[in-house]
Every structure is written in structure tokens, then in C-alpha cells.
N, C-alpha and C positions, 0 to 999 in steps of 0.2 A: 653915370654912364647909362644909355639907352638901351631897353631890354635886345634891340636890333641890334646895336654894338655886338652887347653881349654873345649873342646867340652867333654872329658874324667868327668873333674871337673863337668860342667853343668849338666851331665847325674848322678854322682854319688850324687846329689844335689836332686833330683825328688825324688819322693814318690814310692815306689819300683815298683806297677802295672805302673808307666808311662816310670819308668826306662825299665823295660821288650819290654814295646811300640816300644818306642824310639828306644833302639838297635836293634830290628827288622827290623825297616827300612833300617839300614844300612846307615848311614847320616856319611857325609864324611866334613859340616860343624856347625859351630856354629851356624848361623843364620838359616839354615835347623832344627835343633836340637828344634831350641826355637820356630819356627812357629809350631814344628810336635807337643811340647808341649804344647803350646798354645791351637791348635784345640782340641786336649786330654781334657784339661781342660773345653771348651767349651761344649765340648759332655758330661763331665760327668756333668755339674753341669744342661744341660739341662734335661738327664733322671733323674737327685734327683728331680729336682722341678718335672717330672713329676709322678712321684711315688706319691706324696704326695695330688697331684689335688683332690679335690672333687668332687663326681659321681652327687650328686646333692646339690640344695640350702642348707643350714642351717635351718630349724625352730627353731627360737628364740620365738616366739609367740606361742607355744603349735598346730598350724594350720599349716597343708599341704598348700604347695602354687601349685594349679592347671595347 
């Protein structure tokens, strides 16, 4: 199989916003393809957890903690 195969397969393999990413770059290999999607991966899963962070403590105690 042709490294352009390859790289073709891997990109039509991604989740459509990574697929858009990816070919943007214009990535002429497979191992380009898979780092550019990796850091994708890395970015997104950083802004989910931080969406989610808490602005402050929890009270479980019915009490403001000062």
C-alpha cells in the first residue's frame, strides 16, 4: 500500500472536525498526519476538562468555607 493510501485511510478514519484539521495542514505523511492528530486530541480533551472546572469549593456542610 502507498504511503498516500495510507495517510488517505487514516484521515478518512478521524472524527470529521479532526478530519477538516488535518487536511488543512496539507500533511504529505502518515506519521505527520498522526502527531497533527494527536495534538488535536490533546487540545480538545484539555478545553472539555476545562469547561467543566469548578469556580469554587463545593459546600457539603450547608457552610460557606471563608
Amino acid at each position: 500500500m502507498q504511503e498516500q493510501d495510507k495517510l488517505n485511510l487514516f484521515i478518512l478514519g478521524l472524527q470529521p472536525w479532526a478530519q477538516s484539521e488535518v487536511e488543512r495542514c496539507n500533511l504529505e505523511s502518515l506519521e505527520d498526519a498522526y502527531v497533527t492528530a494527536e495534538r488535536l486530541t490533546d487540545t480538545q480533551r484539555k478545553s472539555y476538562t476545562n469547561t467543566f472546572k469548578l469556580l469554587t469549593k463545593p459546600d457539603y456542610r450547608g457552610k460557606k468555607e471563608e
